[in-house]
Backbone as CSV, one residue per row, in Angstrom:
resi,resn,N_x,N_y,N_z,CA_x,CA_y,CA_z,C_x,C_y,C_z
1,UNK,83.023,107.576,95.662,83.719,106.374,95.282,83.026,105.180,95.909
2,UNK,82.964,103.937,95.001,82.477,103.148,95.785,83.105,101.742,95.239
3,UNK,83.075,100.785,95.892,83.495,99.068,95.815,83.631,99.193,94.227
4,UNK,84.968,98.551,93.602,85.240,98.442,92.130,85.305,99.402,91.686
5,UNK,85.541,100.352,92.123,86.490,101.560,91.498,88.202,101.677,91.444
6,UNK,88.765,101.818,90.385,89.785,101.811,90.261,90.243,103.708,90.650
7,UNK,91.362,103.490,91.810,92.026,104.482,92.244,93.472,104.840,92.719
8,UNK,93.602,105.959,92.981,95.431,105.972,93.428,94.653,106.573,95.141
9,UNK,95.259,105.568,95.905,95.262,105.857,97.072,96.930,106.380,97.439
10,UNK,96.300,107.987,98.201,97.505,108.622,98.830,97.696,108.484,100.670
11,UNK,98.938,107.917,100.919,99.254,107.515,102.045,100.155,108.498,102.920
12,UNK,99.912,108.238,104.054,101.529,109.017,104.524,101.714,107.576,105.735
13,UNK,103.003,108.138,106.298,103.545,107.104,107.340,103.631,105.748,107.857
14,UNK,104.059,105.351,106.203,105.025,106.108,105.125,104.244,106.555,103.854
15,UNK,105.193,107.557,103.918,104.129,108.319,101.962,104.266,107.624,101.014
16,UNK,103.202,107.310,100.604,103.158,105.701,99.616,101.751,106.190,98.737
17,UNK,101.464,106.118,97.232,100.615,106.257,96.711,100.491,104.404,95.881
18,UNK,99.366,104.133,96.265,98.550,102.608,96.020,97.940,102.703,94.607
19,UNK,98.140,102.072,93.606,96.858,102.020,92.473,96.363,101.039,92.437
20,UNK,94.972,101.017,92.248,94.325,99.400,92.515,92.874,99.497,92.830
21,UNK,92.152,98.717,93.030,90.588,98.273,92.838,90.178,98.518,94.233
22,UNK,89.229,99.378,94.672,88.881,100.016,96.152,87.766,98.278,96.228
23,UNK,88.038,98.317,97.159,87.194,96.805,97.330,86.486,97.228,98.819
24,UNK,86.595,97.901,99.554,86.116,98.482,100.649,86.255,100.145,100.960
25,UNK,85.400,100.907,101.763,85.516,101.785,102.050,84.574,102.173,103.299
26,UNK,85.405,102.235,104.650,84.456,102.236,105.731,85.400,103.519,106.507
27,UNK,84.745,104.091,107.448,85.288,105.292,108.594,86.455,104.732,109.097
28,UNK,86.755,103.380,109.346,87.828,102.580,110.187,88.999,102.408,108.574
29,UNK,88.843,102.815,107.605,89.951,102.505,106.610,89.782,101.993,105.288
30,UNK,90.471,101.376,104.504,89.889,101.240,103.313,90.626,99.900,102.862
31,UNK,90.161,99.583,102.051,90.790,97.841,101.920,90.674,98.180,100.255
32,UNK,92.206,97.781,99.640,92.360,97.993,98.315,93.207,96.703,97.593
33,UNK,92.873,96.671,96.557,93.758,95.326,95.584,94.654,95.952,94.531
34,UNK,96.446,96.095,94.922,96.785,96.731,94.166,98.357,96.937,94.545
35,UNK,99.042,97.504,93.766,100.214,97.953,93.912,100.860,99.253,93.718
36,UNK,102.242,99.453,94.409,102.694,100.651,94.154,102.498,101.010,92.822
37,UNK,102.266,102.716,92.750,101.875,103.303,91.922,103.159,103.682,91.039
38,UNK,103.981,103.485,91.797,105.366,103.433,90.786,105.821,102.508,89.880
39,UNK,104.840,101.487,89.938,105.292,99.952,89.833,104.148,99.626,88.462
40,UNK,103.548,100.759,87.858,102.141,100.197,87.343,103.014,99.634,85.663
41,UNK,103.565,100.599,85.190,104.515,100.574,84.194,105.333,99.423,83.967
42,UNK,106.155,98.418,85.350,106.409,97.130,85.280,105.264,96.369,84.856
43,UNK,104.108,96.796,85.896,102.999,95.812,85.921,102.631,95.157,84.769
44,UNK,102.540,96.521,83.806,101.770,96.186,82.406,102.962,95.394,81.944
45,UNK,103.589,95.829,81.288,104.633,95.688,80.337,104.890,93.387,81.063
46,UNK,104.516,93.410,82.228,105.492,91.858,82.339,104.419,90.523,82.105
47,UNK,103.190,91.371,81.128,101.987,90.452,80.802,102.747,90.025,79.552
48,UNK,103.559,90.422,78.509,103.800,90.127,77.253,105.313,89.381,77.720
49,UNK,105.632,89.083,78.630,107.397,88.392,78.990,106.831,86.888,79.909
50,UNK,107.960,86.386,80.195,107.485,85.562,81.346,107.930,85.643,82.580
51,UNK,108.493,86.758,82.575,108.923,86.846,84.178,107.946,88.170,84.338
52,UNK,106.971,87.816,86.147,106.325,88.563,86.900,107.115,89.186,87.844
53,UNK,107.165,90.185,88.169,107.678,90.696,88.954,107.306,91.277,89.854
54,UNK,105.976,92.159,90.103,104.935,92.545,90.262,103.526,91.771,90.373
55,UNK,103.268,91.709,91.866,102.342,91.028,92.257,101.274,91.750,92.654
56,UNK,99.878,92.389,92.710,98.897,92.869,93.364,98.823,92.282,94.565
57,UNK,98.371,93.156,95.430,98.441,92.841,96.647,97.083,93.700,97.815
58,UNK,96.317,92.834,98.509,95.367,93.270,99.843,95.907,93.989,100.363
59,UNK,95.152,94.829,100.165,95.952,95.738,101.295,94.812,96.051,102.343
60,UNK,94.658,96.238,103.760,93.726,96.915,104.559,94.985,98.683,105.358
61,UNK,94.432,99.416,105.040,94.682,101.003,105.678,93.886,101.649,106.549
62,UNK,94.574,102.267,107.419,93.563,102.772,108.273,93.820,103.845,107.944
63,UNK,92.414,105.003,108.603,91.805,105.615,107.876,92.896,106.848,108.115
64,UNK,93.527,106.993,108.983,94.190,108.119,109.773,96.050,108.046,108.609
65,UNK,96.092,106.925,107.878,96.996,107.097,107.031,96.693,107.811,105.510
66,UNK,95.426,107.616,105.599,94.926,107.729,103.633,94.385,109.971,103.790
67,UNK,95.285,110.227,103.026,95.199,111.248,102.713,94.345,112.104,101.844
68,UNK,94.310,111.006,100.913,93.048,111.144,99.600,93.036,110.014,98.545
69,UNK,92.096,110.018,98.324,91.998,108.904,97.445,90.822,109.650,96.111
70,UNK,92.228,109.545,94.696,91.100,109.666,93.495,90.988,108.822,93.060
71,UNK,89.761,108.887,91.850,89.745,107.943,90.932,90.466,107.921,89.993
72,UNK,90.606,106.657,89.046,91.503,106.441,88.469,90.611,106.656,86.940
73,UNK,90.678,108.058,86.476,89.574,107.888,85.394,90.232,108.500,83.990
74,UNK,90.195,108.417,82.986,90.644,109.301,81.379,90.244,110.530,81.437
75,UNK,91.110,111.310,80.899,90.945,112.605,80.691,91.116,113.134,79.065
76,UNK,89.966,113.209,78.824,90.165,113.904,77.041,90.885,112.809,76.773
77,UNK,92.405,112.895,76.044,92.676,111.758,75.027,93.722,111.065,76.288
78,UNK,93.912,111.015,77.419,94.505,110.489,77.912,93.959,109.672,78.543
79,UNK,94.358,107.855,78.445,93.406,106.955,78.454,93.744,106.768,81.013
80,UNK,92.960,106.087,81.407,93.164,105.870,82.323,94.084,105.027,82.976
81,UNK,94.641,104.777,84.009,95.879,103.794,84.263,95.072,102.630,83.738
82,UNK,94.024,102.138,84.246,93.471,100.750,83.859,92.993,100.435,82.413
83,UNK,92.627,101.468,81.731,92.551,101.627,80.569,93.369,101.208,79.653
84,UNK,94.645,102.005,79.898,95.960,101.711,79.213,96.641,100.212,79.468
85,UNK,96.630,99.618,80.562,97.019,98.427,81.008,96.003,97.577,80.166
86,UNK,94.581,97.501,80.225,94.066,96.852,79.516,94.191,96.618,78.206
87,UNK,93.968,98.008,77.720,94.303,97.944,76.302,96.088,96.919,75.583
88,UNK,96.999,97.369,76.459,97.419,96.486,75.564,97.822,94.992,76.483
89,UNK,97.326,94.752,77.403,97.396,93.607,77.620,96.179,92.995,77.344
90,UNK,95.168,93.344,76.591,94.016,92.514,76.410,93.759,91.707,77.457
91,UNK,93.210,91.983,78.241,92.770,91.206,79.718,91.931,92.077,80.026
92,UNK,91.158,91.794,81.255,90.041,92.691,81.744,90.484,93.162,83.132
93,UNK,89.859,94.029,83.731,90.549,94.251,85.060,89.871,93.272,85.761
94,UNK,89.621,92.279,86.172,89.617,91.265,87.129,90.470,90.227,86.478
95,UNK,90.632,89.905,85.394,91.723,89.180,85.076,93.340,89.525,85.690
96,UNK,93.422,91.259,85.612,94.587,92.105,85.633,95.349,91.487,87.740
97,UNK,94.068,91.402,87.960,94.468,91.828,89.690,93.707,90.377,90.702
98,UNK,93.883,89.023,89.672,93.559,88.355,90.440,94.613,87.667,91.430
């Protein structure tokens, strides 16, 4: 994985899974742009309304919390979280998470 990869970072203490744009990745932790992974489904959906509700957010983690971190990629016909967000919000992912 490297800088501008879109991923679900897995947390513990507290168990928290992150989706969002890896913007760093060092031995001391990982620095990500993004929000709860529960939250991605608001995310999209509040580009076509006018109320935001859902903000992306810096995050810096240290390394001793992150459990694993995948990528966030399509599988056969199933499009990727960022994929799907894009697609129907027509935006790009730096538009998505500025």
């Amino acid at each position: 994985m490297k800088a501008n990869d879109f991923v679900i970072a897995h947390l513990i203490e507290p168990k928290e899974q992150v989706w969002g744009k890896l913007i760093e990745l060092k031995q001391a932790g990982i620095v990500i742009r993004g929000i709860d992974l529960k939250q991605t489904d608001t995310f999209k959906y509040q580009f076509r309304g006018e109320d935001r509700k859902v903000y992306p957010q810096t995050l810096f983690v240290p390394m001793r919390r992150v459990v694993q971190i995948a990528l966030d990629e399509s599988l056969d016909d199933l499009p990727s979280i960022i994929a799907s967000i894009c697609d129907y919000t027509e935006l790009s992912p730096d538009e998505l998470l500025r």
